[in-house]
N, C-alpha and C positions, 0 to 999 in steps of 0.2 A: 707089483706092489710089495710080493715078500723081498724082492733082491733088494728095491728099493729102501726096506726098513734094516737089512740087513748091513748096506753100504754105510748110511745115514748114523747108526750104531760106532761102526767100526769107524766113520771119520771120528763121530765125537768124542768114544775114547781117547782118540792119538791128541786131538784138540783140549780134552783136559788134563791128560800126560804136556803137554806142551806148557800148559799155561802154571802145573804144579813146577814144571823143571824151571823156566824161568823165575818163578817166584824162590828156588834153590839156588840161582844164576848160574844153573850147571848150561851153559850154553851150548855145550858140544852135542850133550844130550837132546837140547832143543832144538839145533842142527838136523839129528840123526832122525828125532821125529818128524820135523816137517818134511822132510824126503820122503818118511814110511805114508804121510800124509797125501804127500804128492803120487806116492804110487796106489794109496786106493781111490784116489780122485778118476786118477788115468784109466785102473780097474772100471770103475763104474760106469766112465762114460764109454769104453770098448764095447761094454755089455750092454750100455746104450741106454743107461740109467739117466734120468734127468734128476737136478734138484731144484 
């Protein structure tokens, strides 16, 4: 439960880092997030976290 609330966290940061950068239309940046995005998703399910 705690990794759980810990991943869930750290996605939704990236995910509203994501959706401020687009609304900037810095795209590169929203790029670079959804990568950092796609690697705590990866994290989580390794560890064997579900959402």
């Amino acid at each position: 439960m705690l990794m759980t609330e810990f991943y869930r966290q750290a996605i939704a940061k990236v995910e509203n880092e994501i959706r401020m950068a687009e609304l900037e239309r810095d795209f590169k940046k929203v790029a670079k997030l959804m990568g950092e995005k796609s690697r705590w998703e990866d994290r989580a399910r390794k560890d064997g976290v579900s959402f």
